[in-house]
N, C-alpha and C positions, 0 to 999 in steps of 0.2 A: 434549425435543429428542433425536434418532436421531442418533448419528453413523455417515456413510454414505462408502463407498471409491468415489473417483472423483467423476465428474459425474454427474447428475441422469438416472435412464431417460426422462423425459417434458422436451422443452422446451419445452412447451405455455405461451406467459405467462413466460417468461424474457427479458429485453434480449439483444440483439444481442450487446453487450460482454461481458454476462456466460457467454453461452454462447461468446464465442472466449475466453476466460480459461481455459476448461476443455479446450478442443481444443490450445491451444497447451502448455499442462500436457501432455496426451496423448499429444501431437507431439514433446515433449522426451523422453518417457518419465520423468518427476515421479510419484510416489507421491504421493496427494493424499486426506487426508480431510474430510468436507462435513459442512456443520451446515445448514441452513436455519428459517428463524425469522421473527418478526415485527421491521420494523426495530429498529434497531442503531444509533442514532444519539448516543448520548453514550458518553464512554467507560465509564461504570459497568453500561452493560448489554453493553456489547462484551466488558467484563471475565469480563462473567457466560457470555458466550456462550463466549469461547477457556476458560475451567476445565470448557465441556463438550467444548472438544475435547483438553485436559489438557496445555495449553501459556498462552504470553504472546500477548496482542495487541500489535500495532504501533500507538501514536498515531501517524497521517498528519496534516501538517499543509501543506499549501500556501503559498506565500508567494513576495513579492515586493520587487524594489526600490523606492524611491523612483517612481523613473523610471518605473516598471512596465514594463520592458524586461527584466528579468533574473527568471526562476522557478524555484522552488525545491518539491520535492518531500521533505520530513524525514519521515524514519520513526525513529521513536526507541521507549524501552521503553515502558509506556502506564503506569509507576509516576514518572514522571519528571516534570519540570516544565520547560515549553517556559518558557526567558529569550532574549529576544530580544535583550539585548546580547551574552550567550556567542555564540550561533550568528553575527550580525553580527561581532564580533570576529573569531572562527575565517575567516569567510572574507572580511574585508576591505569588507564593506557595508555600509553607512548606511543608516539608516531601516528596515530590513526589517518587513513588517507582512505581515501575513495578504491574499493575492490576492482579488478579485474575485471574485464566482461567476461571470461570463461569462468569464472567463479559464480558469478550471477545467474548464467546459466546452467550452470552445474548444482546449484544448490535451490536457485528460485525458480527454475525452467522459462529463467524470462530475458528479454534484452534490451538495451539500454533505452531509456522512455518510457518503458512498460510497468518500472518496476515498482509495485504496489503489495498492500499489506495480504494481499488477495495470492502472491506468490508464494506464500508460508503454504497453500495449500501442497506444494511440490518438495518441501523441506521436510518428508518423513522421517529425515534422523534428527531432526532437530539442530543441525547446526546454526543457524540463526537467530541471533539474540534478536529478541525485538525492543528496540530502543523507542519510549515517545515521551513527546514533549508535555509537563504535566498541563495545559492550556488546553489541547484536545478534550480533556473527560469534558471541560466544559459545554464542551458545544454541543445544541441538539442533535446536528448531526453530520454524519461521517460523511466523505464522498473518496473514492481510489477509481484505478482503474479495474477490469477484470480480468489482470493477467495479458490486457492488451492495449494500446493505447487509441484506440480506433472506438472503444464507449467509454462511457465513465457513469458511475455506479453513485445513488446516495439511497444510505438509510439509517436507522437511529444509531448516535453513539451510544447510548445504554444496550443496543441490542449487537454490538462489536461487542463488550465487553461484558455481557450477560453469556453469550450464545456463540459467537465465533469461535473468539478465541480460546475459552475453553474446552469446545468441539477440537480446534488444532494444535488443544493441549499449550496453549502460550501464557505465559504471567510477561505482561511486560514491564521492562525494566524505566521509572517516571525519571525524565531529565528534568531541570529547569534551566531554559536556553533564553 
């Protein structure tokens, strides 16, 4: 695996999502370095992928209420252990379980493996809480996917939370997990 500055020269056979992940990167002016790979679907090969881009992956995990009225987008460190009564405690909801794939699709335009903080770009009504773990701010820097699980993405966490996610309109909600 090459690790590569910026987006991809050819977007020959790229998703739609995944090539505006990288335009809107471009458009903020985000430093951004690229891995691309065979998918990336459990965290222990995601693992293996971000030590080639010489940072941490984010576990993303989706989720929902009861009701399945309420969604929830958790990015937490990918060394961590999702407990679903901490995070339900921290913000006051019952039942919290793991969303739907038609949900995830419906709201993040993405599918299961893929799903990365880089999918709020598809969440134009805002349905999606963005939940993260307060340990993140610390880290120099970020790494997701982009909207695919076939590259994975790193660039400053000051520059997520300067420049992103204010571009996607997000305040995220800080756990301690």
């Amino acid at each position: 695996m090459t690790v590569k500055k910026g987006a991809p020269e050819n977007s020959e056979g790229r998703l739609e999502s995944e090539l505006r992940s990288y335009k809107l990167l471009d458009e903020l002016s985000i430093e951004y370095w690229r891995i691309d790979h065979e998918p990336a679907d459990v965290m222990e090969v995601c693992q293996e992928r971000a030590k080639a881009l010489g940072t941490r992956i984010c576990k993303n995990l989706f989720l929902c209420n009861r009701q399945e009225n309420s969604f929830y987008l958790l990015c937490m460190p990918e060394d961590k252990q999702f407990k679903t009564s901490v995070v339900s405690k921290q913000l006051g909801v019952s039942r919290l379980h793991f969303a739907k794939q038609e949900y995830m699709e419906k709201f993040l335009g993405l599918s299961p493996g893929s799903v990365s903080i880089m999918g709020l770009i598809n969440d134009t009504e805002g349905k999606v809480c963005l939940l993260m773990d307060e340990e993140l701010k610390e880290q120099e820097f970020f790494a997701c996917h982009p909207c695919i699980n076939t590259s994975s993405l790193k660039f400053k966490t000051s520059e997520l939370f300067q420049k992103l996610l204010p571009k996607l309109g997000r305040n995220p909600v800080f756990l301690q997990l």
